[in-house]
C-alpha positions in Angstrom: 115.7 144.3 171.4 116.2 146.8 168.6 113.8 149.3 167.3 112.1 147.4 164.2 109.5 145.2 166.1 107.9 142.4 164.3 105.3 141.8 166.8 104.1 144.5 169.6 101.4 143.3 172.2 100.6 145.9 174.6 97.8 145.6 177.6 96.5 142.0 176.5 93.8 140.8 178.4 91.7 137.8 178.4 88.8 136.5 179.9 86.7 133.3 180.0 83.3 133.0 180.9 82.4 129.5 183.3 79.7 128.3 185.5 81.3 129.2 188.1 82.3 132.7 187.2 85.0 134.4 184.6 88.5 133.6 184.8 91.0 136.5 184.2 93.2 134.1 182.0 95.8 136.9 180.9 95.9 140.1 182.7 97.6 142.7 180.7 100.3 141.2 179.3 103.2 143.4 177.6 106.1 142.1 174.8 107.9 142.6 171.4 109.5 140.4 169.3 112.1 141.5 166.3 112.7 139.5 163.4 115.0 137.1 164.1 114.8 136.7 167.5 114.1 134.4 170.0 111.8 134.9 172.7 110.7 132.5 175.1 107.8 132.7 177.8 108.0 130.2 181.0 106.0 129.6 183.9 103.9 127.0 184.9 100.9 125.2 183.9 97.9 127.3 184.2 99.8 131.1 184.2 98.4 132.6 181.1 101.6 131.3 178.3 99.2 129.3 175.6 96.3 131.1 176.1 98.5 134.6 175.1 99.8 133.2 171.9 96.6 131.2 171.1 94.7 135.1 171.5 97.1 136.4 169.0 96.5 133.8 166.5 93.2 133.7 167.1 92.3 130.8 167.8 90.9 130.8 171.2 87.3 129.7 171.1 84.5 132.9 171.6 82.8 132.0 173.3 83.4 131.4 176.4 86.8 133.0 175.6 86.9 136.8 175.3 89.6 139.4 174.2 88.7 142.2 177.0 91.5 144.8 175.9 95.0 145.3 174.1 96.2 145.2 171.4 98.8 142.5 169.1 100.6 144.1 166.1 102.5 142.4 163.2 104.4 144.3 161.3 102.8 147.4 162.3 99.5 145.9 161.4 96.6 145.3 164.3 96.1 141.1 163.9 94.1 141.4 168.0 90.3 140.6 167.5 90.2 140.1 163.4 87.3 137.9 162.0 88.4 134.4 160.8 88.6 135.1 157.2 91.1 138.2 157.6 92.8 136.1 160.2 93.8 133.3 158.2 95.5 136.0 155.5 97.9 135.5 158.1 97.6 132.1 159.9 100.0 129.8 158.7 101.7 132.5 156.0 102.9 135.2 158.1 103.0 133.6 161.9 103.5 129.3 161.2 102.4 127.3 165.1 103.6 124.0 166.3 101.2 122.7 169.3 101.6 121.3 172.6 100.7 117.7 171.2 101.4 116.6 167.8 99.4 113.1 168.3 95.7 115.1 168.8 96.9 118.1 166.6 97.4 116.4 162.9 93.8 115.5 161.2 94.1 111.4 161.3 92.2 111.3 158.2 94.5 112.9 156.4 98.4 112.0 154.8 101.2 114.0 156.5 101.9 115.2 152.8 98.1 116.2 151.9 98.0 118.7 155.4 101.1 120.1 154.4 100.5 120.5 150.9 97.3 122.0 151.9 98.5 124.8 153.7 100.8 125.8 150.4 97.5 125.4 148.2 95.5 128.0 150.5 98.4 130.1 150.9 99.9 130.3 147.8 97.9 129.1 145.1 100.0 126.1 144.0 98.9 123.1 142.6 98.5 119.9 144.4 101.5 118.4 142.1 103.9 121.4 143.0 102.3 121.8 146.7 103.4 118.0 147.1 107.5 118.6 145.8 107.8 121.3 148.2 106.0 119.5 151.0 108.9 116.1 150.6 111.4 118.9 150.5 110.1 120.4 153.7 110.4 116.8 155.1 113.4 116.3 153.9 114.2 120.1 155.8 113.2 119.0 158.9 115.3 115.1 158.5 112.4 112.7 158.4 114.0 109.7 156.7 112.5 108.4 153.0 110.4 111.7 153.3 108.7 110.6 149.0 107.0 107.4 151.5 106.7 109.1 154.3 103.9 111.9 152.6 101.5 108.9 151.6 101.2 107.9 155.4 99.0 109.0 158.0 99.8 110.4 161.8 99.5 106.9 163.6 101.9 105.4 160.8 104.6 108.4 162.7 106.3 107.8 166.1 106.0 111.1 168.2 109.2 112.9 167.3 108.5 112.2 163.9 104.9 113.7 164.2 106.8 116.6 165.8 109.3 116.8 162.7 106.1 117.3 160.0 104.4 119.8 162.3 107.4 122.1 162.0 107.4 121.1 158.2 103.9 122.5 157.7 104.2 125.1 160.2 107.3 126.1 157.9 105.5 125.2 154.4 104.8 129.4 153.8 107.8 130.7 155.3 106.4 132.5 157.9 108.4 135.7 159.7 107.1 134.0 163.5 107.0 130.9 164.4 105.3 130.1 168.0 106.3 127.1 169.4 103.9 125.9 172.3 105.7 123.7 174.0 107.6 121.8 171.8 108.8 118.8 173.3 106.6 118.5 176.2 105.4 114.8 174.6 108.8 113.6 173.8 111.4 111.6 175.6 114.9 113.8 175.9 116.9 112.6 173.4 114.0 113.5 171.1 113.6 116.9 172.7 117.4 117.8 172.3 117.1 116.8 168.7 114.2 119.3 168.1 115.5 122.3 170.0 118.6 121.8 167.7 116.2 121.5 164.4 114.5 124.6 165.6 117.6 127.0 166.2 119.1 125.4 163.0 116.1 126.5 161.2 115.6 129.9 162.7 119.2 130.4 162.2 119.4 129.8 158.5 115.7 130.9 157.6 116.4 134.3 160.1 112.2 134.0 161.3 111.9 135.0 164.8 110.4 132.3 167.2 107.7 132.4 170.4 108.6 129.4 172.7 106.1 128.7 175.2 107.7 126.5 177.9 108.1 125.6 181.4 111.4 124.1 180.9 114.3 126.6 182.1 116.8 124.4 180.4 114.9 124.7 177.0 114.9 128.4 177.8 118.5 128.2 178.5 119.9 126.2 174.9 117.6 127.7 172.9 116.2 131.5 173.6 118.0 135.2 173.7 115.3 136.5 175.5 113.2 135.5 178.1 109.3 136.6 179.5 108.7 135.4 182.9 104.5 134.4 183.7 102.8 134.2 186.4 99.2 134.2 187.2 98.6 135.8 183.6 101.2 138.5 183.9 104.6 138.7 182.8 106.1 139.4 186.3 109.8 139.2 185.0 111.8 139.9 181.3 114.9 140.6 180.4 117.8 139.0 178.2 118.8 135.1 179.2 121.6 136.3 181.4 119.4 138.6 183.1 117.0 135.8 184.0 119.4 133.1 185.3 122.3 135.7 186.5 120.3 138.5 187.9 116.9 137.1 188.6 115.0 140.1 190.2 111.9 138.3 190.6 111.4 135.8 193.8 109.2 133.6 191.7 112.1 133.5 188.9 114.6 132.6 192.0 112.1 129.8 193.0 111.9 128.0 189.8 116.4 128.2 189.6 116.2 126.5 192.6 113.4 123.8 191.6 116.1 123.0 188.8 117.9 120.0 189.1 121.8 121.0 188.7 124.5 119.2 187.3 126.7 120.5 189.9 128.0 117.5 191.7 126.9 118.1 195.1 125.5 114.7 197.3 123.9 117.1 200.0 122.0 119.5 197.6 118.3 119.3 197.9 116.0 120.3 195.1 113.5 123.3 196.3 110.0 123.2 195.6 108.0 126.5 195.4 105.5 125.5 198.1 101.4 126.5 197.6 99.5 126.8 194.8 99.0 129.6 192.4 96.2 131.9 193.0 92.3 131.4 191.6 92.0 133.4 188.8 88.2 133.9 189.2 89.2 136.2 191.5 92.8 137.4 191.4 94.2 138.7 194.2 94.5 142.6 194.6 98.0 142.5 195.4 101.0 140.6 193.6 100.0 137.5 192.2 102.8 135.8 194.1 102.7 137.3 197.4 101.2 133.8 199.2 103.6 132.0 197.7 106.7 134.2 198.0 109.2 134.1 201.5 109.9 137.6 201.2 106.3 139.0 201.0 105.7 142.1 202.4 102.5 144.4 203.2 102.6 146.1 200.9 102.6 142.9 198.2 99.1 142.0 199.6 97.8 145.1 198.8 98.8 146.5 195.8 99.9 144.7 192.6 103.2 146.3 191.6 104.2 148.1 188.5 107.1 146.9 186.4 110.5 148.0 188.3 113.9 148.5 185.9 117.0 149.4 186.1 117.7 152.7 184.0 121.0 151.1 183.2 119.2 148.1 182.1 116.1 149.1 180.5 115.0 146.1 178.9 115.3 144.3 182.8 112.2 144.8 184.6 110.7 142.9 187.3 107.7 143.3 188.3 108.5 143.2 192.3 107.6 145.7 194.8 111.2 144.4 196.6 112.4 146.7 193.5 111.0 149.6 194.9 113.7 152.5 196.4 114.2 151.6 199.8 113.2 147.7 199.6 115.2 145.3 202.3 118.1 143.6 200.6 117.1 140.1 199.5 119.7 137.0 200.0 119.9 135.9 196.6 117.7 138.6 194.4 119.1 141.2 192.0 118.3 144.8 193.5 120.5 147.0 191.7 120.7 150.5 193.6 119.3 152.8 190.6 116.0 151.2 190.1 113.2 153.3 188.7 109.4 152.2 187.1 107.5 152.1 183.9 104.0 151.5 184.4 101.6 149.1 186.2 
């Protein structure tokens, strides 16, 4: 991943307080991201990927939400904890975010032109006339049709993928060095979503910003990233480049959501392969592996103690975070144990 980062988390963890007791959202979450590059974090609803990204921007609400430890660096600059006003000196200029759902994210009060223009007038002091050129150009950027009509309408005169299309536009309006995408195209039908992973890499390509895509979707992961974070139970229990994940998955939980992937392989008999259970309550996370209830190959050990991250000296930037890793682990059908193995931290 090279050796100029442009964001460096280390040890994140985050807690909200409930009635019925604090929930251990994020549990010391490790990664980096380099300018231009493009890093995507999976796992399922609930493991920790929106609320990581969200605590980084800042914009998680405290309370009940609380920042317990870590630490998030841009550009070599701690961004973790800041108050509002210091924050937004970098909101929208030097990190851009698209949300999960266009339709409840865009003020409906407002034109599509006058939120994007808005975020150039904060930003960079331009006046409404010039903040509104560069807004239809950033329309036009991001191949909304008639984009001089379309700033003078408002969210519910947009169809979803075109409400997708001006979030990226203002998200892009300051040119930021990150973009996070929180799941995209979750809201959108496929053509749509194929048309929007192909915007994005087009954009990150000829703009060179590096990009955060939160996701569940292994096939987004698969068109769109270079390198992938594997979450679970607000950990990253798997990372390593794209090949890595869906060539030498090292993590049973990785393994289980290959095989929950519907294939294009023509094959009548194949059966599409749930991971069966639930994840584990995070009001009171277990003590051993977040996964071992879930996972086939669970040993004693995995109910006991949570493991560190396990990598492959060869391979440094693979790491699982497995106790099957471990020197002497039985040989798993199916899981990548390479014979040198050696770890870095719990």
């Amino acid at each position: 991943m090279g050796t100029h980062k442009l964001l460096e988390v280390s040890n994140l963890s985050v807690e909200f307080e409930t009635y019925g007791g604090v929930v251990k959202a994020v549990r010391g979450v490790d990664f980096s991201v380099d300018a231009g590059e493009v890093l995507a974090i999976v796992g399922e609803s609930g493991c920790g990927k929106s609320v990581t990204v969200q605590s980084i921007m800042g914009i998680i609400p405290m309370p009940p939400g609380k920042i317990t430890g870590g630490s998030a660096k841009l550009k070599g600059e701690e961004i973790l904890g800041l108050q509002a006003q210091a924050a937004n000196q970098f909101r929208g200029k030097e990190i851009g975010m698209i949300f999960q759902d266009p339709m409840t994210s865009l003020n409906p009060t407002m034109t599509i032109g006058a939120q994007i223009a808005e975020t150039l007038k904060v930003h960079r002091g331009l006046s409404t006339q010039q903040a509104s050129e560069i807004a239809s150009e950033l329309l036009i950027r991001t191949r909304i049709p008639e984009a001089q009509k379309r700033l003078n309408q408002y969210p519910f005169e947009f169809s979803g993928g075109m409400l997708q299309r001006a979030m990226i536009a203002q998200s892009l309006a300051c040119s930021p060095s990150l973009l996070i995408a929180d799941e995209p195209t979750t809201a959108l039908d496929v053509t749509i979503q194929a048309q929007i992973l192909d915007l994005l890499k087009e954009l990150q390509s000829r703009d060179g910003m590096a990009i955060i895509l939160i996701t569940h979707d292994l096939a987004v992961v698969a068109r769109t990233a270079q390198n992938v974070c594997v979450m679970y139970a607000g950990q990253i229990v798997e990372q390593g480049s794209v090949d890595d994940i869906f060539y030498k998955s090292a993590h049973p939980y990785t393994l289980g959501l290959k095989l929950a992937m519907p294939s294009n392989v023509s094959q009548q008999n194949k059966k599409l392969e749930p991971i069966p259970g639930s994840p584990p309550d995070l009001f009171s996370p277990p003590s051993g592996c977040g996964y071992a209830a879930r996972c086939p190959h669970a040993m004693r050990i995995c109910h006991k103690e949570n493991p560190p991250l396990f990598s492959d000296p060869r391979e440094p930037l693979h790491a699982a975070r497995c106790w099957l890793q471990a020197p002497g682990a039985p040989k798993t059908q199916g899981l990548y144990q390479p014979n040198l193995i050696a770890s870095h931290g719990a």
